[in-house]
KEKE-3310 file (N, C-alpha, C; in steps of 0.2 Angstrom, whole numbers, plus 5000, padded with zeros to 4 digits):
npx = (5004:5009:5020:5011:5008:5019:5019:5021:5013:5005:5008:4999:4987:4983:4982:4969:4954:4940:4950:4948:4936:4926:4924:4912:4913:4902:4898:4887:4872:4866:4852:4853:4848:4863:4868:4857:4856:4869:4868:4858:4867:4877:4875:4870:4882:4892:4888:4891:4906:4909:4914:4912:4902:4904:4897:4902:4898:4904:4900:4897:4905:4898:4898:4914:4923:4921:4926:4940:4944:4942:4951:4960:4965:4975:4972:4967:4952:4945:4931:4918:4902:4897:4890:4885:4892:4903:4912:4912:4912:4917:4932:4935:4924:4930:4947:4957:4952:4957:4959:4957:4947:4946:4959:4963:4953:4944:4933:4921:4907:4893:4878:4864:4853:4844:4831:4830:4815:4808:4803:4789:4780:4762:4754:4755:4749:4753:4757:4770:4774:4769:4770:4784:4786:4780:4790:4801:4796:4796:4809:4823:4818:4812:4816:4828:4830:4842:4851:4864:4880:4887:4880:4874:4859:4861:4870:4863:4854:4858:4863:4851:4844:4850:4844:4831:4829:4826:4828:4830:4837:4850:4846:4855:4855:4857:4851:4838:4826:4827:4824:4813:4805:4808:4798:4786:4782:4783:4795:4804:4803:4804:4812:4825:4824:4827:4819:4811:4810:4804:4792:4785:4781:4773:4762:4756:4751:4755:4768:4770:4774:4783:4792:4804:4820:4822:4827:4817:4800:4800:4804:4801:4795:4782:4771:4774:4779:4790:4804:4806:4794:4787:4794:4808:4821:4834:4837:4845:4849:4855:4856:4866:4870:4886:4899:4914:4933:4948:4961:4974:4968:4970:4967:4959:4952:4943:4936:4930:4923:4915:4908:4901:4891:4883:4875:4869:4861:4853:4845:4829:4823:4830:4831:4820:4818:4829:4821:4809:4816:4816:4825:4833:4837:4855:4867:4879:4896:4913:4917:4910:4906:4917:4915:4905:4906:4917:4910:4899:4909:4916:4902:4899:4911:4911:4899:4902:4914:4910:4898:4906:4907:4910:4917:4906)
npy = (4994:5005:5007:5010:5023:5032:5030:5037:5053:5050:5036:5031:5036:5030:5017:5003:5010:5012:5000:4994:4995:5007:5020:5034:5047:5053:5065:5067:5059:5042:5043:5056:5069:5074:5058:5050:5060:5053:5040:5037:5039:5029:5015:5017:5020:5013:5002:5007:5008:4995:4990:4990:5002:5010:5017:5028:5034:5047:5058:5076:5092:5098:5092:5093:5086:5074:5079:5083:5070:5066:5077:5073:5058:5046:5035:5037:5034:5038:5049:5061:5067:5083:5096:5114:5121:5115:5119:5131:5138:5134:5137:5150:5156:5147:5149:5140:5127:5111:5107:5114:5121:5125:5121:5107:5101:5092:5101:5090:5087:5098:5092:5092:5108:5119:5128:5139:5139:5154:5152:5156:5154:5147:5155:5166:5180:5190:5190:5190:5205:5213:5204:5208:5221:5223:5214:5223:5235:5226:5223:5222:5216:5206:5189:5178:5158:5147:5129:5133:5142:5151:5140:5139:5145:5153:5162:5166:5172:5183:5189:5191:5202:5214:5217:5217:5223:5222:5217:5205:5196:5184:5165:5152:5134:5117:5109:5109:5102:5108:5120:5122:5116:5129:5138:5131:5135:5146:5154:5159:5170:5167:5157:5150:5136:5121:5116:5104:5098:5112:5111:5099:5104:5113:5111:5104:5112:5118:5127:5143:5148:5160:5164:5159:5157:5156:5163:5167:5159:5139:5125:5115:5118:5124:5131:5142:5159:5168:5177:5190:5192:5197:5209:5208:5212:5206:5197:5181:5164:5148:5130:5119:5102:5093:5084:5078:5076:5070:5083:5076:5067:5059:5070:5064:5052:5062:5067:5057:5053:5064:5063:5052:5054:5067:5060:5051:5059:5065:5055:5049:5042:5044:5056:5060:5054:5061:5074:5070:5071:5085:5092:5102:5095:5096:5093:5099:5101:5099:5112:5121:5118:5123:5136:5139:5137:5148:5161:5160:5157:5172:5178:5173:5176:5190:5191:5186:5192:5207:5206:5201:5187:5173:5156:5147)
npz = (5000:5002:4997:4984:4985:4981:4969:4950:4947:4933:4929:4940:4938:4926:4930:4934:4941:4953:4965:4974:4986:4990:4999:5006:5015:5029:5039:5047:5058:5054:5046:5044:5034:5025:5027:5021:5006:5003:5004:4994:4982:4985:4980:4963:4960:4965:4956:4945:4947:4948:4961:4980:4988:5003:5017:5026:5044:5054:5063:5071:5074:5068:5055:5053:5056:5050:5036:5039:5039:5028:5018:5026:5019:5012:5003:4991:4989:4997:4999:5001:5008:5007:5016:5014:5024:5028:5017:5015:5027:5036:5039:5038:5051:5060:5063:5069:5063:5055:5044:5028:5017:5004:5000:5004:4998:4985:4973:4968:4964:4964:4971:4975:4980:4988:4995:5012:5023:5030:5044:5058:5072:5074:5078:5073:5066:5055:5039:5024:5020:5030:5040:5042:5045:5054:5064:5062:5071:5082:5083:5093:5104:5098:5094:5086:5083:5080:5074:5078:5084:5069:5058:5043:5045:5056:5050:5037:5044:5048:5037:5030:5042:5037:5025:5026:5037:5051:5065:5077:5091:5089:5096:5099:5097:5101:5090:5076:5081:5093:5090:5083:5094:5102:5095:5094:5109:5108:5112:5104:5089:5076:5063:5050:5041:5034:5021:5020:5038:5039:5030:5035:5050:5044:5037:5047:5053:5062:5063:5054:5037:5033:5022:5007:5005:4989:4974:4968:4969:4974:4968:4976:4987:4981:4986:4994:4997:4987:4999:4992:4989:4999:5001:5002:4995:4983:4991:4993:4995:4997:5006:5003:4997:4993:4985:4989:4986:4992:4990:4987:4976:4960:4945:4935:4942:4951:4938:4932:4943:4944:4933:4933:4943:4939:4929:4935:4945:4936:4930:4930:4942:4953:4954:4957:4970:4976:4975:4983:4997:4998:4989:4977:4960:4958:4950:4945:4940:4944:4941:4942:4954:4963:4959:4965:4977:4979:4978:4987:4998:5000:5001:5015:5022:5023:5032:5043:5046:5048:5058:5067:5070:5082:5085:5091)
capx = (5000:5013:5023:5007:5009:5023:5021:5022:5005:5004:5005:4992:4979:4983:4979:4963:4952:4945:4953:4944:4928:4926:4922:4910:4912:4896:4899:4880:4871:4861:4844:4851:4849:4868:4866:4852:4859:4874:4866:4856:4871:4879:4870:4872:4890:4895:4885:4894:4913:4912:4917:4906:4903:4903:4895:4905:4895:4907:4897:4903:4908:4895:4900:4919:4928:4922:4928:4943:4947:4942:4956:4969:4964:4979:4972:4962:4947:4940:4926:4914:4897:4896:4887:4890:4896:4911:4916:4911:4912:4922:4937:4933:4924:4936:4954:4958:4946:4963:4957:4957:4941:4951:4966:4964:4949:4943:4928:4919:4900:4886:4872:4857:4851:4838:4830:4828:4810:4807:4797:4785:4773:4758:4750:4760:4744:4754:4759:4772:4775:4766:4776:4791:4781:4778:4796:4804:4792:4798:4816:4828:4813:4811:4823:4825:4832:4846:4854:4872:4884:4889:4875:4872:4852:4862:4872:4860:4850:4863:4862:4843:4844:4849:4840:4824:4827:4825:4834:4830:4844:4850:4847:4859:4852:4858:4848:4833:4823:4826:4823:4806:4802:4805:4795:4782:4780:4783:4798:4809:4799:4806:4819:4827:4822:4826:4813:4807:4807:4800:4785:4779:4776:4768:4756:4752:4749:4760:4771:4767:4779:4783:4794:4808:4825:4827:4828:4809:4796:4803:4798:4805:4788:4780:4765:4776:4780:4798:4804:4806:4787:4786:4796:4813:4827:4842:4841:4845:4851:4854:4858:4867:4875:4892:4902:4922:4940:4955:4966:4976:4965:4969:4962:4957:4948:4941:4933:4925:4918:4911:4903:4894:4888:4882:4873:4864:4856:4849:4839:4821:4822:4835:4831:4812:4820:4830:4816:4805:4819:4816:4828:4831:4845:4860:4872:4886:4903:4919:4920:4903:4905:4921:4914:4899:4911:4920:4906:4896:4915:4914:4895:4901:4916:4908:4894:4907:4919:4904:4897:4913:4905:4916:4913:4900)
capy = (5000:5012:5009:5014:5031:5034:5031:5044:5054:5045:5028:5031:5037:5025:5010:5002:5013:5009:4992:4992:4997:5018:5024:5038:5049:5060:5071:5070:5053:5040:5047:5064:5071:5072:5056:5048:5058:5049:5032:5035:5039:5022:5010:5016:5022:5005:4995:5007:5008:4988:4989:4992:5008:5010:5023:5029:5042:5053:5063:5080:5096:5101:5088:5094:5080:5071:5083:5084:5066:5066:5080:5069:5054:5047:5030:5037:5031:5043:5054:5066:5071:5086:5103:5120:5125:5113:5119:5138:5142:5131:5139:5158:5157:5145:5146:5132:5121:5109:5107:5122:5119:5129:5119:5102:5095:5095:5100:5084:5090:5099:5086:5097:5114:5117:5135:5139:5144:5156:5150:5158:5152:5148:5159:5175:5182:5195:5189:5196:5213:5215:5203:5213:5228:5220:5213:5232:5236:5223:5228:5217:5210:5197:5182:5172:5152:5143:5126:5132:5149:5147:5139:5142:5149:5159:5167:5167:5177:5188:5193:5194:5206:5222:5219:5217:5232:5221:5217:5200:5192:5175:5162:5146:5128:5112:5106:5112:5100:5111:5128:5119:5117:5135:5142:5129:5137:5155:5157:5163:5173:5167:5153:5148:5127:5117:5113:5095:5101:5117:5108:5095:5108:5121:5108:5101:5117:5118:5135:5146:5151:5167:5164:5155:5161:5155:5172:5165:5151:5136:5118:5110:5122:5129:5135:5145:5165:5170:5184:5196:5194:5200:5215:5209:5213:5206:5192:5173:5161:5140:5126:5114:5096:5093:5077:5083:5071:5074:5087:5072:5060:5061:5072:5057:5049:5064:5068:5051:5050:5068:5061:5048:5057:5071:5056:5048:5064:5067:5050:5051:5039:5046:5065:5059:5054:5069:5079:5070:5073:5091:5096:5101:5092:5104:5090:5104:5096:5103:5120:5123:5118:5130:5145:5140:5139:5155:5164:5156:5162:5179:5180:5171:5180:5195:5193:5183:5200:5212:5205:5200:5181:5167:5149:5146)
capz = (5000:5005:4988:4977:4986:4979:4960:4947:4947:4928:4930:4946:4936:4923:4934:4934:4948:4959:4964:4980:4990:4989:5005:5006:5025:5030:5044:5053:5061:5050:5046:5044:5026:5018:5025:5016:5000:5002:5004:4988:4977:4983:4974:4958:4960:4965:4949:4939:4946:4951:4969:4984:4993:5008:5020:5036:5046:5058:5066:5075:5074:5063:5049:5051:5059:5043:5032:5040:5039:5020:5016:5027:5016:5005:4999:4982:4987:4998:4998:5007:5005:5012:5017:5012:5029:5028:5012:5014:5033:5044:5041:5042:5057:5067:5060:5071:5060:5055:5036:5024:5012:4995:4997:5006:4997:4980:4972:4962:4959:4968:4971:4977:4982:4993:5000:5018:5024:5036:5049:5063:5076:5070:5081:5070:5059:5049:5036:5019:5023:5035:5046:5043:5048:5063:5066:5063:5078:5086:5085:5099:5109:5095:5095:5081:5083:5076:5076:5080:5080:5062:5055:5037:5046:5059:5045:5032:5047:5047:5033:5031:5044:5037:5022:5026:5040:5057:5075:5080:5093:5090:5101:5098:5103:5099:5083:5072:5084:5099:5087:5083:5099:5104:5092:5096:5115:5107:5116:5097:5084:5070:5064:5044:5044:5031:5019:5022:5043:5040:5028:5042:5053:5042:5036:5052:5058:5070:5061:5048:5033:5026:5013:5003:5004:4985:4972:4966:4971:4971:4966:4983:4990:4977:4989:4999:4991:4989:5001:4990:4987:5005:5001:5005:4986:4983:4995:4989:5000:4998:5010:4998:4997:4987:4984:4987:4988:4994:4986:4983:4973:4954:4943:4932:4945:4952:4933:4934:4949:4942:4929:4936:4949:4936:4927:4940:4947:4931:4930:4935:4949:4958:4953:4961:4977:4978:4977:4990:5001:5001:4987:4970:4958:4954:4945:4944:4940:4947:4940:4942:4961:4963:4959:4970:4983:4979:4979:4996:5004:5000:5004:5024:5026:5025:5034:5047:5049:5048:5063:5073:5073:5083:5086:5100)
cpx = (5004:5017:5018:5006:5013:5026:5022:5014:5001:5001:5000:4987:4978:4980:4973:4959:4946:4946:4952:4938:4930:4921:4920:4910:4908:4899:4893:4880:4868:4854:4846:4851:4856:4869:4863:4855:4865:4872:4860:4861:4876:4881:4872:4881:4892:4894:4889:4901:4914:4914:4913:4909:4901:4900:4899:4903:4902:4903:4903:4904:4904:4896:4910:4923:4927:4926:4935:4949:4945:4948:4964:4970:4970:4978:4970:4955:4944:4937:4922:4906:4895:4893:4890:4894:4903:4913:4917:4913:4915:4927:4938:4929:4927:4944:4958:4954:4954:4962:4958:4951:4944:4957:4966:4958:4947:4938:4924:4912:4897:4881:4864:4858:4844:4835:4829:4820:4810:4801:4794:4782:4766:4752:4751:4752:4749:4759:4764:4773:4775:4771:4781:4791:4782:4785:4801:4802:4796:4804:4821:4825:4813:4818:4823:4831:4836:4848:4860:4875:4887:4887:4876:4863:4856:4865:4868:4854:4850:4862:4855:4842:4844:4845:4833:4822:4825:4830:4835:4838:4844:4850:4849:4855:4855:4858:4842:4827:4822:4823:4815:4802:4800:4801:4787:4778:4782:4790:4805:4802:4800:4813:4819:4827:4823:4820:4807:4806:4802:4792:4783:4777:4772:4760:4750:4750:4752:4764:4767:4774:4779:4785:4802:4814:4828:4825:4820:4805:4802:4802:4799:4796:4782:4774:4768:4779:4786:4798:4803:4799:4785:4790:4807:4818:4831:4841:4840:4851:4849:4855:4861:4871:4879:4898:4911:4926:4942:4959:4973:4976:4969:4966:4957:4952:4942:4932:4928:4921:4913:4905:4897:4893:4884:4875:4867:4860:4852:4843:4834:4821:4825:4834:4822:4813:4822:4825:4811:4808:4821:4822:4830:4840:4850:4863:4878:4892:4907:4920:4916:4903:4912:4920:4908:4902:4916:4914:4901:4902:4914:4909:4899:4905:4913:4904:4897:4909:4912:4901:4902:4908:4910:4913:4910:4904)
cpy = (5006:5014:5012:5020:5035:5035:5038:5045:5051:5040:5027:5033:5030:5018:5010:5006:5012:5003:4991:4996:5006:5018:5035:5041:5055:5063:5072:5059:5051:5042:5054:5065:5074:5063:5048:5049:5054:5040:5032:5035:5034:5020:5011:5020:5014:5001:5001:5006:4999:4987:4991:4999:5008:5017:5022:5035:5043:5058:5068:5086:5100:5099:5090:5089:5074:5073:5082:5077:5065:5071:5076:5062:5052:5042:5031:5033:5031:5047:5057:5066:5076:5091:5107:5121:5122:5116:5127:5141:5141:5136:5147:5157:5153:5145:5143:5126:5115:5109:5115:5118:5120:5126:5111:5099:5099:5096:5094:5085:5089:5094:5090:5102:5114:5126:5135:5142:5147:5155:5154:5154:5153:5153:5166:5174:5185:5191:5193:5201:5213:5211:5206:5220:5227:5216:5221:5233:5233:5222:5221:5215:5207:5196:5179:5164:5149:5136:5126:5140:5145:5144:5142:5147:5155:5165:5170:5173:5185:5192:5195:5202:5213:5224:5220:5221:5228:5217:5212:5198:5185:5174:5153:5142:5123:5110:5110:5108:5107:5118:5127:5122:5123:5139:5139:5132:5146:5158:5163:5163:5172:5161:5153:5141:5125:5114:5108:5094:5106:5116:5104:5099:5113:5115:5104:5107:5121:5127:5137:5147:5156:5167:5160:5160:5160:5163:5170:5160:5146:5129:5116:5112:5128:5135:5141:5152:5166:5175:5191:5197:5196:5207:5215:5207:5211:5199:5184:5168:5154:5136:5121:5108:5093:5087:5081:5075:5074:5077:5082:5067:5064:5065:5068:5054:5055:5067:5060:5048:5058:5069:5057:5051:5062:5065:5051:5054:5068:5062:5050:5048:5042:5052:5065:5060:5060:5074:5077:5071:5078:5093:5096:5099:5096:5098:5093:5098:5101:5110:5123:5124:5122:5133:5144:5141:5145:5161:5165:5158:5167:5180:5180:5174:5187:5195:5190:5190:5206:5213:5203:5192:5175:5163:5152:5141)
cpz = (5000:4998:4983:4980:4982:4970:4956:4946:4937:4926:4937:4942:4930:4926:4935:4941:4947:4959:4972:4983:4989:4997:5004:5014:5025:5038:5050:5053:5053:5051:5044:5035:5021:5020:5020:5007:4997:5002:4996:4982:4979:4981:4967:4956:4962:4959:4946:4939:4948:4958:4974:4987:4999:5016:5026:5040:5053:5060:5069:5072:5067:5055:5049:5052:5052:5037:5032:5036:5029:5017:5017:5022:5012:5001:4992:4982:4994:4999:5000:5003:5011:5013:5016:5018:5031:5025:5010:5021:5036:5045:5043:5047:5063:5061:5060:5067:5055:5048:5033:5017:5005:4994:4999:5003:4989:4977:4967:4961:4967:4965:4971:4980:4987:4997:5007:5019:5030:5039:5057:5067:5072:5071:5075:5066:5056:5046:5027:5023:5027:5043:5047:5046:5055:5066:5067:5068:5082:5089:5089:5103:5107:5094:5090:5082:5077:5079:5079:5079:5073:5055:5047:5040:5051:5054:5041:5037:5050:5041:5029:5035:5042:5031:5020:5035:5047:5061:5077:5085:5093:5096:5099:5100:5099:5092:5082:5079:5089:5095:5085:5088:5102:5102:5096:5102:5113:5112:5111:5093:5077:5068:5055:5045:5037:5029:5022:5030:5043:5038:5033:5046:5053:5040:5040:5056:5063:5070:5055:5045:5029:5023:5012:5005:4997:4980:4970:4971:4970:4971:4969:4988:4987:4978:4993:4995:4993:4996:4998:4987:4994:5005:5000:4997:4989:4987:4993:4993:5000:5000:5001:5001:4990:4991:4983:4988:4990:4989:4981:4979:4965:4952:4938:4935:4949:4946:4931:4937:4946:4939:4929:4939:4946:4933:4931:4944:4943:4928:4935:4941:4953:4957:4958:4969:4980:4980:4982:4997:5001:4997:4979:4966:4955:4950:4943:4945:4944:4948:4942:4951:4964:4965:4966:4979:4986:4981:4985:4999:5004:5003:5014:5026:5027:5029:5042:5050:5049:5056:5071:5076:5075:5085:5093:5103)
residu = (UNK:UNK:UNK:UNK:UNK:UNK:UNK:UNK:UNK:UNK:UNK:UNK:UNK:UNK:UNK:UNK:UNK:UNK:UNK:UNK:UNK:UNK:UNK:UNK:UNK:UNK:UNK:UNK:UNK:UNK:UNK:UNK:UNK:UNK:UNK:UNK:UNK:UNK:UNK:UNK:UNK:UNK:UNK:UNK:UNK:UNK:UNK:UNK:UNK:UNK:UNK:UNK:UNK:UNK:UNK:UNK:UNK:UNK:UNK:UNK:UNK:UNK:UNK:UNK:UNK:UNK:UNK:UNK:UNK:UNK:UNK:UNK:UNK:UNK:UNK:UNK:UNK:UNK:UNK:UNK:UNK:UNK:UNK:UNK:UNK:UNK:UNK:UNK:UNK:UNK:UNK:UNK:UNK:UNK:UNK:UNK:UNK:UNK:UNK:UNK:UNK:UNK:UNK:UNK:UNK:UNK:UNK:UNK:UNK:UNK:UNK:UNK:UNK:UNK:UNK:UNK:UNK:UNK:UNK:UNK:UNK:UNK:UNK:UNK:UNK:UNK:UNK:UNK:UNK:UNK:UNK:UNK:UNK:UNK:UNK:UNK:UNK:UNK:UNK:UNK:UNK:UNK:UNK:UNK:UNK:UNK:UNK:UNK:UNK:UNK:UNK:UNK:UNK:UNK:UNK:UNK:UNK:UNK:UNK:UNK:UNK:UNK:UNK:UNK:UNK:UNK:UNK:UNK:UNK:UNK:UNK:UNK:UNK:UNK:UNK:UNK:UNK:UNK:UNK:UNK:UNK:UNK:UNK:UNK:UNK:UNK:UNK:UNK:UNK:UNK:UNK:UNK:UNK:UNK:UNK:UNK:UNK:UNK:UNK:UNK:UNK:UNK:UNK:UNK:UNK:UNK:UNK:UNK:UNK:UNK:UNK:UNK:UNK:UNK:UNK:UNK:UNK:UNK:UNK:UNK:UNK:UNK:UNK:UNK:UNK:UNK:UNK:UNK:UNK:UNK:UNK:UNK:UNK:UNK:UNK:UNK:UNK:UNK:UNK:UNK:UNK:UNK:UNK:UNK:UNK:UNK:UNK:UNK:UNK:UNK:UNK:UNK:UNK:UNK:UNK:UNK:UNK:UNK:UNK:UNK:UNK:UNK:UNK:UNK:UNK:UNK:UNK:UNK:UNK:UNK:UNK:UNK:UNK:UNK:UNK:UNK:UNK:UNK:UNK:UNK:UNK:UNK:UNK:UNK:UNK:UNK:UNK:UNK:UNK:UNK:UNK:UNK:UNK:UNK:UNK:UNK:UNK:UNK:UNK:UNK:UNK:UNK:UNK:UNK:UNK:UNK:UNK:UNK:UNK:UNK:UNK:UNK)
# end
């Protein structure tokens, strides 16, 4: 093993790959949603490269201790499936985060996108506008709920903030479960939830939803109105899931796994699933997932240094 480290980057990609099992490492528990998407691309990632895949969840740190060990990786075989806030935020809001997203890992294709809804109590009557109306009033007496400092929802509520002209104070809590709960008992006035949480509860009554964080409607909740049909411009904001390697895998191998992976989230079966679990198919190859990345730093450092945010 240790002598196929050393060959020339040539004859390593030349070699039949893979030539053993591919390990995929999620960063949250089983059940959570990267997940499930990583246990659906699998299956036919296996049937096509011949070797099995194998799923290793790593919980922790917000997906980063997965992360982490996916950059130390030197076998060639593997892989992450991971959230924006690995590959966008770890590092600018802890600079202790031991990885470096832009140097230690490499992009291989966006899988899915997904909007954030904003979510209420469902007691809140005003709606559109008028809610916002009524949050300016409300100024730094309302609270709005996150999973975590750092959060892509604390960020993304971060930068909500100025441009839709109100105050709320964060209030941290474990998981979206507890961010739930608070809202349930009215104790936060507001929270950014994940689709496919934020629809069980608005269905069942439980919350209400103002609006989509995507730039229009959008087919993950088609009944639910943008923001900026409540008033609020400019503002576009996506939770996403993206398939990275190690800095050090082939580009060869990288462009391969690319492809399939592109290919398979384009087939109806598996674009169906996707979208019943609450998101829409991006299929972006490497370049594509890049820029997505460059551009999601920018947006987070900014609104990181603006705010003076440091880990919880």
């Amino acid at each position: 093993m240790a002598s196929s480290l050393i060959l020339p980057a040539a004859q390593a990609q030349s070699a039949a790959w893979p030539n053993k099992p591919l390990k995929i490492m999620v960063g949250f528990p089983g059940g959570s949603s990267p997940d499930l998407m990583a246990r659906l691309l699998a299956e036919p990632l296996s049937q096509a490269l011949g070797q099995p895949v194998v799923i290793e969840n790593r919980p922790g740190a917000g997906g980063n201790i997965a992360a982490d060990l996916v950059a130390r990786a030197t076998d060639d075989h593997t892989i992450g499936l991971m959230i924006n806030g690995n590959m966008t935020i770890a590092k600018i809001l802890n600079p202790a985060t031991p990885y470096d997203p832009l140097k230690d890992l490499t992009p291989v294709a966006l899988i899915a996108v997904a909007p954030l809804v904003l979510c209420v109590p469902a007691e809140t009557t005003a709606t559109g506008a008028a809610f916002f109306a009524a949050a300016r009033e409300g100024g730094d007496r309302w609270n709005y709920g996150t999973p975590g400092v750092g959060t892509v929802a604390h960020l993304g509520m971060e930068l909500l903030k100025p441009k839709a002209g109100i105050a709320p104070v964060h209030v941290p809590y474990p998981g979206n479960p507890q961010v739930i709960a608070a809202m349930l008992t009215n104790q936060i006035q507001m929270s950014l939830l994940p689709p496919g949480l934020a629809m069980a509860q608005v269905r069942a009554g439980k919350l209400r939803a103002i609006g989509v964080t995507s730039a229009g409607r959008s087919s993950v909740v088609p009944e639910v109105p943008s923001l900026s049909e409540a008033g609020v411009r400019d503002f576009q904001l996506e939770i996403w899931n993206a398939v990275a390697a190690p800095n050090s895998m082939p580009k060869a191998n990288v462009q391969k796994l690319a492809g399939l992976l592109s290919e398979f989230v384009r087939r109806e079966d598996i674009r169906q699933k996707i979208f019943l679990q609450g998101w829409q198919v991006a299929g972006t190859g490497p370049e594509g997932l890049a820029r997505r990345i460059q551009s999601d730093t920018k947006a987070m450092t900014e609104v990181i240094q603006r705010n003076n945010i440091r880990p919880g």
